[in-house]
C-alpha positions, 0 to 999 in steps of 0.5 A: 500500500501508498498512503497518500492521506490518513484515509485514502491509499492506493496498492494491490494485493494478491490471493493466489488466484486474482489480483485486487487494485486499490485506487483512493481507498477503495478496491476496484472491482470493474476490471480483472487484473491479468495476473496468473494464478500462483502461490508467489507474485512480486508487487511493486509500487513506484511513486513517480513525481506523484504518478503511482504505477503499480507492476507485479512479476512472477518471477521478480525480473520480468 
């Protein structure tokens, strides 16, 4: 998770079997993320000059 005010956030999860986005403290149920199912999944969430951009790997390279 980034928190970005006491309240509001924004982060993704993972459950082995989807992925869940989070955008102003609410999950974003409209759209599937196209992660694989799997037991590990890298996430990683970069702060660009105030741009969030979320990525995940299976392997942690790619």
């Amino acid at each position: 998770m980034l928190y970005y005010s006491y309240r509001l956030f924004c982060g993704m999860g993972h459950d082995g079997d989807r992925m869940t986005s989070y955008r102003a403290g609410r999950d974003i149920p409209y759209w599937r993320e196209p992660a694989p199912s799997t037991d590990v999944l890298h996430l990683r969430i970069v702060n660009d000059g105030r741009i969030v951009t979320q990525y995940y790997s299976s392997d942690g390279i790619e």
